[in-house]
C-alpha positions in Angstrom: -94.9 37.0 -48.1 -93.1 39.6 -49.9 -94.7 41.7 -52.5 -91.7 42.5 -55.1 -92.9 44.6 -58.1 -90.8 45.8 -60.9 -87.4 44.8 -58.8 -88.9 46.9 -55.7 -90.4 45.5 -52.4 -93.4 47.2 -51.7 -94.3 47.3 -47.9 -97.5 48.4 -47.4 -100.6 48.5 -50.1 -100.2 52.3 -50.7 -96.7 51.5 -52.1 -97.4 48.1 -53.7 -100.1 50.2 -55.8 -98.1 52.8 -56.2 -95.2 50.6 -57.8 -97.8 48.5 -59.9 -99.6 52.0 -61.6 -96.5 53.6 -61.9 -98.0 56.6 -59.9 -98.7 57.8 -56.4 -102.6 56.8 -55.2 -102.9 60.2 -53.8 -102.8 61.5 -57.5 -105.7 59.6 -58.0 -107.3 59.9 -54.8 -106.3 63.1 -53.2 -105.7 63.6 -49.8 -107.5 65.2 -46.6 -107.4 68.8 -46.0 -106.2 69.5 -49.7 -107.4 73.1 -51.1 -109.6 74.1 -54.3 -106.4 74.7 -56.4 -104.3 71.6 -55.0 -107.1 69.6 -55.9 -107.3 71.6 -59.9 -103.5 71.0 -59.8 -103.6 67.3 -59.5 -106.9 66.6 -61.4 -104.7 68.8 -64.1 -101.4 66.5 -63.8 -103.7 63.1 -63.5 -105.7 64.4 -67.1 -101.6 64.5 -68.4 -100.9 61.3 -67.6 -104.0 59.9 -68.6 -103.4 61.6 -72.1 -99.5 60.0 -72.5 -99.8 57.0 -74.8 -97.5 55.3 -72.5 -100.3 55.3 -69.6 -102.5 54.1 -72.3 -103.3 50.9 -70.1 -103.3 52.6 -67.0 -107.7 52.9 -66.4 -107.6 49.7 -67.3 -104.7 48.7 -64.8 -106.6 50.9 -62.1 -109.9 49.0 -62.6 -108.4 45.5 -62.2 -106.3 46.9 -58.8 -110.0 47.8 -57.4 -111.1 45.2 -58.6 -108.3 42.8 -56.7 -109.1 45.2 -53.4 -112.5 44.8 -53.1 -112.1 40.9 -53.4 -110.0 40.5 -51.2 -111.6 42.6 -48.7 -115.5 42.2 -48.9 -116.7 43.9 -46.2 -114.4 47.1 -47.4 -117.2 48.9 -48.6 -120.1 47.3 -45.9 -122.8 47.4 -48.3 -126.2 46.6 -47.0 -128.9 45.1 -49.1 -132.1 47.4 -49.2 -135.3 45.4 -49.8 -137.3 46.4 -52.8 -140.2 49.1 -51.7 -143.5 46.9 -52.4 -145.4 47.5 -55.7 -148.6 49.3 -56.1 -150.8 48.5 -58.1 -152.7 51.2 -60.1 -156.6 50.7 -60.4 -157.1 51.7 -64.4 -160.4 52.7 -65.2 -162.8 49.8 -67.1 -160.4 47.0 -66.0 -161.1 44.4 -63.0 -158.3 43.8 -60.6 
């Protein structure tokens, strides 16, 4: 199945994202290895576009594209349910347990 967005076929889901936000991911997610000031840089160019009224939808647009990707993958994030600790109970003074 082809995934055509905006007239353009994206081929993998970096570039399918990419062509539904409107931006790269990496802008949003960085990338491996990057330094102190490339990181400043793109926080810096990411607090623009989150300013421009014409991204005005765009946290909104992010939130439902995570929220698509963690459906369709479940075990993406391999959560592990912790059990609850038992509860103690505290012995007040002048009261029967």
């Amino acid at each position: 199945m082809k995934c055509i967005v905006a007239s353009h076929e994206a081929v993998t889901a970096a570039e399918f994202a990419e062509l539904a936000l409107g931006t790269p991911v990496e802008l949003w997610l960085g990338v491996e290895g990057e330094s102190d000031e490339e990181r400043a840089a793109r926080l810096d160019a990411a607090r623009d576009i989150l300013a421009d009224p014409q991204f005005s939808d765009l946290p909104d647009d992010l939130v439902r594209l995570a929220a698509r990707v963690a459906e369709g993958h479940p075990g993406l994030f391999n959560v592990i349910p912790l059990g609850r600790p038992a509860r103690r109970r505290v012995a007040r003074k002048g009261v029967a347990a």
